[in-house]
C-alpha positions as CSV (number, residue, x, y, z in Angstrom):
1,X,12.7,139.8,33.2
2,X,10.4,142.5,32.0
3,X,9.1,140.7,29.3
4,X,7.6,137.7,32.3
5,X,7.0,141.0,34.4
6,X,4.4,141.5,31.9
7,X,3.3,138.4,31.0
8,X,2.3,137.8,34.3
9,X,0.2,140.9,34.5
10,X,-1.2,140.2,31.9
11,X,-2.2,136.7,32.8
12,X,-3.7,138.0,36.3
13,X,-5.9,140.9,34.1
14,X,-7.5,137.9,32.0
15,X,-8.5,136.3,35.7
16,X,-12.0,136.1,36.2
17,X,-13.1,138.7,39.5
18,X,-14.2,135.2,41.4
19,X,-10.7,134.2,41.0
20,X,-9.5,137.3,42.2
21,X,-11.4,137.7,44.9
22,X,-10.4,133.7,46.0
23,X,-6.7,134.7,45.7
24,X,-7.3,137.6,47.9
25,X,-8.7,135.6,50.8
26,X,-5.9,133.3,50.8
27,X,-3.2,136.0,50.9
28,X,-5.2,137.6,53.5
29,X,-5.8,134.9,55.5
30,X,-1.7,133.7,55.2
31,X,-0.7,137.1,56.3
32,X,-2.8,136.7,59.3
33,X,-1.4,133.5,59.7
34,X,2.1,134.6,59.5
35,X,1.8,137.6,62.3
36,X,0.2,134.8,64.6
37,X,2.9,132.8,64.2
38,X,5.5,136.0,64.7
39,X,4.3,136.2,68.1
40,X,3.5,132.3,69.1
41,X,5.4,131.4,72.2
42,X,8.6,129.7,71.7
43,X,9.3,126.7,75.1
44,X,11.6,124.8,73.2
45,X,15.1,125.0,70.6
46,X,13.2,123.7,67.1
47,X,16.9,121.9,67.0
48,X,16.8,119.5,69.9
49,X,14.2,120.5,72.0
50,X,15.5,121.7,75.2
51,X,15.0,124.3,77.3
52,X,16.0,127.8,75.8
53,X,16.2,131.5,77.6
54,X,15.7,135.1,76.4
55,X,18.9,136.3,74.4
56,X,18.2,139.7,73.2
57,X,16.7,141.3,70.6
58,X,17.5,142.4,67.3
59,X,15.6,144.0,64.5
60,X,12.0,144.1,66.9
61,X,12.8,140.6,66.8
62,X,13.1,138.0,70.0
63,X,16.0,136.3,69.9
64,X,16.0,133.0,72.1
65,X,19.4,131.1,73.1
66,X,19.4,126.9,73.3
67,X,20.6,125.4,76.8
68,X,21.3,122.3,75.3
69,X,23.0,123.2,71.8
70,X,23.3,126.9,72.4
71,X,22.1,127.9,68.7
72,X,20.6,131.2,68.7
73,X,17.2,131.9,66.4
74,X,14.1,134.3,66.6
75,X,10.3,133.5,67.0
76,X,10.2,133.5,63.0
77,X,12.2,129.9,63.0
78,X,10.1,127.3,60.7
79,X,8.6,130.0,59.0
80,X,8.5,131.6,55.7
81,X,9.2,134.5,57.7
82,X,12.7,132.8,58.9
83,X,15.7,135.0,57.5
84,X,13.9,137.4,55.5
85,X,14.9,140.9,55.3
86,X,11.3,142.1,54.4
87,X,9.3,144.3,56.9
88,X,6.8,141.6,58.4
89,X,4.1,143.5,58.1
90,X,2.3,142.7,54.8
């Protein structure tokens, strides 16, 4: 694992700055992408699509409750963001 650890560095060092610079923008503008979608409002369960209520919270996160199926998921469902254990603040 070191040894691709490395490689990789290595590989970003011989990047030209433009590239850089290119690769920064789109992490940037994902990350901004990512909190907008954190605090989108949620109308309907992303399972069936019916009507769904407050349920609590857990980790700063709002949980919502299906009517219809009664699954339980946060704002962060259909994201990258979905089950991670990551702070969400990149």
């Amino acid at each position: 694992m070191n040894a691709l650890h490395d490689d990789l560095i290595n590989k970003i060092k011989q990047m030209p700055e433009e590239w850089l610079l290119f690769i920064n923008e789109a992490i940037n503008n994902l990350s901004k992408s990512l909190i907008h979608d954190r605090n989108r409002n949620i109308n309907t369960c992303p399972y069936c699509d019916s009507r769904i209520v407050k349920n609590d919270t857990q980790c700063g996160r709002q949980r919502y409750q299906c009517k219809g199926c009664g699954r339980i998921f946060t704002c962060t469902m259909n994201t990258v963001l979905y089950r991670s254990r990551t702070d969400e603040d990149i």
